[in-house]
C-alpha positions as CSV (number, residue, x, y, z in Angstrom):
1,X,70.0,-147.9,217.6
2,X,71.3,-150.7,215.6
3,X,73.2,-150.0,212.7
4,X,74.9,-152.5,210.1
5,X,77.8,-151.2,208.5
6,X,79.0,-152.0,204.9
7,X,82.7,-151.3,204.4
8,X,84.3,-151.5,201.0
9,X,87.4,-153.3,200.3
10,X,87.9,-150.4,197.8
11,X,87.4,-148.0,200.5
12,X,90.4,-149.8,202.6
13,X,92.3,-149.9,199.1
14,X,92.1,-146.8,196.5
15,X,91.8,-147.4,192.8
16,X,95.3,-147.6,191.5
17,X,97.3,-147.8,194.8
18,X,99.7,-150.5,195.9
19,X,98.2,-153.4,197.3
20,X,100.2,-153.0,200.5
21,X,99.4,-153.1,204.1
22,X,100.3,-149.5,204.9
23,X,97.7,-147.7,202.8
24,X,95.1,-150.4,203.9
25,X,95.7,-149.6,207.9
26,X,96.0,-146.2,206.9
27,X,92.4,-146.0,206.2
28,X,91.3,-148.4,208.8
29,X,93.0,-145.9,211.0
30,X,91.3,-142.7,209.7
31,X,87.9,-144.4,210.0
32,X,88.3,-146.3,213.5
33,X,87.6,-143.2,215.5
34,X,84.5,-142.4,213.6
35,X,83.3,-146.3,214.2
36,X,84.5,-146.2,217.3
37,X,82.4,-143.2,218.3
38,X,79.3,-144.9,217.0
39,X,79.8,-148.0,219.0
40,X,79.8,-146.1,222.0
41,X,76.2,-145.0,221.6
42,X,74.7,-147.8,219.4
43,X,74.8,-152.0,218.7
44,X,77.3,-151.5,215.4
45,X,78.4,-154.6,213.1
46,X,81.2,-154.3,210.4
47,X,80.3,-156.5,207.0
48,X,83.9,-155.4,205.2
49,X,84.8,-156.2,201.3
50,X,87.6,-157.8,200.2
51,X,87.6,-157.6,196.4
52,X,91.4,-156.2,196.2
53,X,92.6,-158.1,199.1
54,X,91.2,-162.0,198.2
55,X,92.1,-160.9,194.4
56,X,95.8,-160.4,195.5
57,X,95.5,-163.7,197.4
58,X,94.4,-165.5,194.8
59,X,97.4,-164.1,192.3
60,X,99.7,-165.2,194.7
61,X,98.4,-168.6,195.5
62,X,98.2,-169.5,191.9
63,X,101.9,-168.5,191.0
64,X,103.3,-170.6,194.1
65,X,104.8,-172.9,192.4
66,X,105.2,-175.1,195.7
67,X,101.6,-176.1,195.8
68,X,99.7,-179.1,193.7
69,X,96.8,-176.1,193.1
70,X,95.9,-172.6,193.8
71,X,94.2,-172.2,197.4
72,X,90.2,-172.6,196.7
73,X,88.6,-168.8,196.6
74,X,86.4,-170.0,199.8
75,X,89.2,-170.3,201.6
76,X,90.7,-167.3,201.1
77,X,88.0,-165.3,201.8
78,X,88.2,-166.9,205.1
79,X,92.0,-165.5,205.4
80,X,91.1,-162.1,204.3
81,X,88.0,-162.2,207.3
82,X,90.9,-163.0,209.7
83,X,93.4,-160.3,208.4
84,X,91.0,-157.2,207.9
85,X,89.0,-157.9,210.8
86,X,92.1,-158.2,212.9
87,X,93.2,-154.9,211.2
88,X,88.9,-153.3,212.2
89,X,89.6,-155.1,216.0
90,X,92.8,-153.5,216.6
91,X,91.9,-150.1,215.1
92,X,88.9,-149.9,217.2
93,X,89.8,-151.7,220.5
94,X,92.4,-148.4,221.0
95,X,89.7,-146.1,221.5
96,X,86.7,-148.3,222.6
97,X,86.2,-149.7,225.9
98,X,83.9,-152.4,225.5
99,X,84.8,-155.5,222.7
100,X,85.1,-156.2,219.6
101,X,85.1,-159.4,217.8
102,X,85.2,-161.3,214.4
103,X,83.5,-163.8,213.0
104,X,84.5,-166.0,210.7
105,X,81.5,-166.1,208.7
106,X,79.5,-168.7,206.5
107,X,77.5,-167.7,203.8
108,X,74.9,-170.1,202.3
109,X,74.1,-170.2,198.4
110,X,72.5,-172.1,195.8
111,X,74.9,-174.5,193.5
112,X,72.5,-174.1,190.9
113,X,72.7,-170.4,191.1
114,X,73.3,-168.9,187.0
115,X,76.2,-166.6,188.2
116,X,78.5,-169.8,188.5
117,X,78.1,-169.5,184.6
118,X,78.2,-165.5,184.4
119,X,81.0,-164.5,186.8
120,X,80.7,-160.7,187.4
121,X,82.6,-160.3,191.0
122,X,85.6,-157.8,190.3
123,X,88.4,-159.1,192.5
124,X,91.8,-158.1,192.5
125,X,93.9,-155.0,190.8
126,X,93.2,-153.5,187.5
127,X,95.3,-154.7,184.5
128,X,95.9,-153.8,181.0
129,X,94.4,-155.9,177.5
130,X,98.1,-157.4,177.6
131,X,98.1,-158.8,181.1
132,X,94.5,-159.6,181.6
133,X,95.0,-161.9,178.6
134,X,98.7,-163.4,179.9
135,X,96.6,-164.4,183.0
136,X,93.6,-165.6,181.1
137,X,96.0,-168.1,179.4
138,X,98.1,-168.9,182.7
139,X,95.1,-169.2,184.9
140,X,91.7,-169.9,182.7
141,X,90.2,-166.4,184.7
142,X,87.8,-164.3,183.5
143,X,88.1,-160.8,182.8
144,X,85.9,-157.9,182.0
145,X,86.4,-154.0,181.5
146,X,86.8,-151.8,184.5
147,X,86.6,-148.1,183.2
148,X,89.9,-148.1,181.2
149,X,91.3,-151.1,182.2
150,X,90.8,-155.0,182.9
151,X,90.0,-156.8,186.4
152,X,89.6,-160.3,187.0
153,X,85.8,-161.4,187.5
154,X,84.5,-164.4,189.8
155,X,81.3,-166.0,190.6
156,X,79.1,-163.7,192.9
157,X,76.1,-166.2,193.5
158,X,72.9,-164.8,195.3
159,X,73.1,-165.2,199.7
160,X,70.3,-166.9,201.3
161,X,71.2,-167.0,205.0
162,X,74.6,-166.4,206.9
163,X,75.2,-169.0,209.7
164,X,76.5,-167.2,212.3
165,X,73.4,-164.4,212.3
166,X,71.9,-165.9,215.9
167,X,75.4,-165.4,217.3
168,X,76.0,-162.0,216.1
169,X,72.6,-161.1,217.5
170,X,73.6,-162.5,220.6
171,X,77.1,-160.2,220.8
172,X,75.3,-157.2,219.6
173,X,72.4,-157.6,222.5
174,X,75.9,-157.5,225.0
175,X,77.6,-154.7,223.8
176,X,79.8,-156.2,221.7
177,X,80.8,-154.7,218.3
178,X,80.5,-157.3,215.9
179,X,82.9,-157.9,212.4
180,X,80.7,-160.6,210.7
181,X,80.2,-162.1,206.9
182,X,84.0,-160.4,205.8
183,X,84.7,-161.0,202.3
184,X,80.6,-161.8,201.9
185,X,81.5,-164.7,203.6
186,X,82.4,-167.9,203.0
187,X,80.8,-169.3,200.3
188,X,78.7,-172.3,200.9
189,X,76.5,-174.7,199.6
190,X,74.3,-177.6,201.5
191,X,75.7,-181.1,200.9
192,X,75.2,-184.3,201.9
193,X,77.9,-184.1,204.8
194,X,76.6,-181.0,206.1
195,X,78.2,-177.6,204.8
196,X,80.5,-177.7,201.6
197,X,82.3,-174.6,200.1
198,X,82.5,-173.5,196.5
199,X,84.7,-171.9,194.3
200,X,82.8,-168.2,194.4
201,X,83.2,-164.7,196.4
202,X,79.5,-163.4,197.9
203,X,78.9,-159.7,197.2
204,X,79.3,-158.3,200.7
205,X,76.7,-155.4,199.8
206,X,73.8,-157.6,199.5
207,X,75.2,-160.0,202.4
208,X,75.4,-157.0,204.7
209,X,71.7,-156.2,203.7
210,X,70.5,-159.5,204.4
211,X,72.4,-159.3,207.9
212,X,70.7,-156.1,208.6
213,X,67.2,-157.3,207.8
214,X,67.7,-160.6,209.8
215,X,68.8,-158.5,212.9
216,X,66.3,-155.9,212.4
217,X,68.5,-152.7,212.1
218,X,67.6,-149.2,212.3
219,X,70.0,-148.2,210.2
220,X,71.8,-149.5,207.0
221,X,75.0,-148.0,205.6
222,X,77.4,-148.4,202.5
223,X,80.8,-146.9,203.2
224,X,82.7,-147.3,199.9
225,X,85.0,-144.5,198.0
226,X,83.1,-142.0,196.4
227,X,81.4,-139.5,198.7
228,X,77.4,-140.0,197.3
229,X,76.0,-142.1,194.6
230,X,76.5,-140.2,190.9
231,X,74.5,-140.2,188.1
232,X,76.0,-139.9,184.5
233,X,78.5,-141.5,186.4
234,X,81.9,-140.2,183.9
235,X,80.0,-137.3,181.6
236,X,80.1,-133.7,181.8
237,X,76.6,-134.0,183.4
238,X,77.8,-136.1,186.3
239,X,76.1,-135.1,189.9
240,X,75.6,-136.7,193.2
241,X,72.3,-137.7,194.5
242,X,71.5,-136.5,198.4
243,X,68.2,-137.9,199.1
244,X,66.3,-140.9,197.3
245,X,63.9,-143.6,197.2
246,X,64.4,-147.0,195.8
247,X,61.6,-146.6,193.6
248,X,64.0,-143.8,191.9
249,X,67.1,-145.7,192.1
250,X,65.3,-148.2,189.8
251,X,65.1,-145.7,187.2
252,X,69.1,-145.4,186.6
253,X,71.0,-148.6,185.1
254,X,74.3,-148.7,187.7
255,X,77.7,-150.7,186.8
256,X,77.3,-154.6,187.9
257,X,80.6,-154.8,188.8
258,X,80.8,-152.0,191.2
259,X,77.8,-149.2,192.0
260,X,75.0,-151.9,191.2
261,X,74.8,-154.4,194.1
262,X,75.3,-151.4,196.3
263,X,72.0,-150.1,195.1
264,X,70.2,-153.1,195.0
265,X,71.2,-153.8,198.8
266,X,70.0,-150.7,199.9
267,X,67.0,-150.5,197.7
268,X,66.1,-154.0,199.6
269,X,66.8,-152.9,203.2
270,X,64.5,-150.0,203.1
271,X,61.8,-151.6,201.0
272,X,62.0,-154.9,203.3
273,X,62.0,-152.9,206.7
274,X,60.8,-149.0,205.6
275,X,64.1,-147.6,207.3
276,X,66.9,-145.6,206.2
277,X,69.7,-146.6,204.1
278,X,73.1,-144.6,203.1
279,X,75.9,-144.6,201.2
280,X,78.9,-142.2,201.1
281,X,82.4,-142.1,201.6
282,X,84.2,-143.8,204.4
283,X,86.0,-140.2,205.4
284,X,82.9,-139.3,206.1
285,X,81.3,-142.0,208.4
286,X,79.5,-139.8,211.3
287,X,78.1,-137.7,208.3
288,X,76.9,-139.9,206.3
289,X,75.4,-141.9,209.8
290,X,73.2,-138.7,210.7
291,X,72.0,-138.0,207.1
292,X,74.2,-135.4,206.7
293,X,76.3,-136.3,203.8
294,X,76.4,-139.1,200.8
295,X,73.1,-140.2,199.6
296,X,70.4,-141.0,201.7
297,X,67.7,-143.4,200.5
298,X,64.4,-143.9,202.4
299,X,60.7,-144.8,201.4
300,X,59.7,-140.8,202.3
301,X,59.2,-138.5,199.2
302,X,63.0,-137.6,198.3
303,X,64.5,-134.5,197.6
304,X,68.1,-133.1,196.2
């Protein structure tokens, strides 16, 4: 079976925790036996998030006060597919035989796409009123509400094609375990030199969805940090859903910022190829693999 694997940057990095390394290989630790496990009986490939990680980048590069301008966003996506798939690699390799590699992926958009005038990407940690508006005025960033806080918002145009799709097909076909489109990718546009980035970050969801279509999976799965999708997400009548369709899904209105392009990704895959989709909680990887937690979402009559 082949299976394409969304992994949260959230899931790597809790709400509210230090953006350190040790939490993050913590967690790449906990889960790299699961994913490890899975390579050995299917073709896997990793599409990992990076909202916290290029969002601490980004801080960074635009308070060095040695450099003429902050790093472009593209760019640090690219370092962020280099750190946290070295992080996925390592993790892995230690209980895998066979290899596994990452790709330092390009992700092709429209320049003409409306989100370059509606940013809606949460990158970066959460702030309060205060902060979000020091680093409004420092920076000219956007921010928008987060629950009961303030994170930075960036572009997050629509993906039409990743580049290096062929070659992951090819590595997969050898039993190689493939870490491809980090971060959503690169973000690029077609110019008249060839490829060109832009300032944006590429919602990895709908990136990994596109991937999985493209390779035709078996299986799609959303590993983020919350064990199933909830509706009433925040109220007394909060509940997780189990089982699915996309049809349903359409029913509920689900944050933009976080919840929302997870739905719509799966909500493609399985009306595009009419298999299974899931998403659930990275603790719970093999679970939420055989159906057996988080919430499953097929084309089949659902049930809860």
């Amino acid at each position: 079976m082949r299976i394409v694997i969304a992994l949260g940057g959230n899931a790597l990095l809790h709400r509210g925790e230090r953006p350190d390394a040790d939490p993050q290989l913590d967690q790449v630790a906990r889960a790299a036996g699961s994913l490890a496990d899975l390579a050995r009986e299917h073709e896997v490939l990793i599409v990992h998030g990076n909202g916290p990680q290029v969002g601490l980048l980004a801080l960074e590069s635009a308070a060095d006060q040695s450099l003429s301008r902050p790093y472009p966003l593209g760019d640090l996506v690219a370092e962020t597919q280099g750190l946290i798939g070295y992080w996925l690699q390592q993790a892995i390799s230690r209980t895998l035989a066979t290899p596994v590699v990452t790709l330092v992926s390009q992700t092709v958009v429209d320049a003409e796409d409306p989100a370059f005038e509606n940013p809606t990407k949460f990158v970066g940690s959460v702030y309060d009123e205060l902060e979000a508006k020091t680093l409004t005025a420092e920076h000219d960033w956007s921010f928008a509400r987060d629950g009961e806080a303030f994170r930075r918002v960036v572009a997050s145009p629509v993906p039409l094609r990743l580049v290096e799709t062929d070659i992951a097909d090819l590595l997969l076909s050898r039993g190689v375990t493939v870490v491809l489109g980090g971060g959503g990718g690169v973000p690029v546009i077609e110019g008249s030199n060839g490829l060109e980035g832009i300032e944006a970050v590429v919602d990895k969801d709908l990136v990994a969805a596109l991937v999985a279509q493209e390779l035709h999976a078996d299986l799609f799965v959303v590993l983020t940090d919350v064990p199933a999708v909830m509706v009433d997400f925040g109220t007394p009548h909060q509940r997780p859903l189990t089982s699915v369709t996309p049809s349903e899904l359409a029913h509920d209105r689900f944050p933009t910022g976080s919840m929302g392009p997870k739905i719509e990704a799966v909500s493609q895959f399985v009306t595009a190829t009419g298999h299974r989709a899931a998403i659930g909680s990275l603790d719970e990887v093999a679970a939420v693999v055989s159906g057996a937690a988080g919430t499953q979402i097929s084309s089949g009559s659902p049930h809860e």
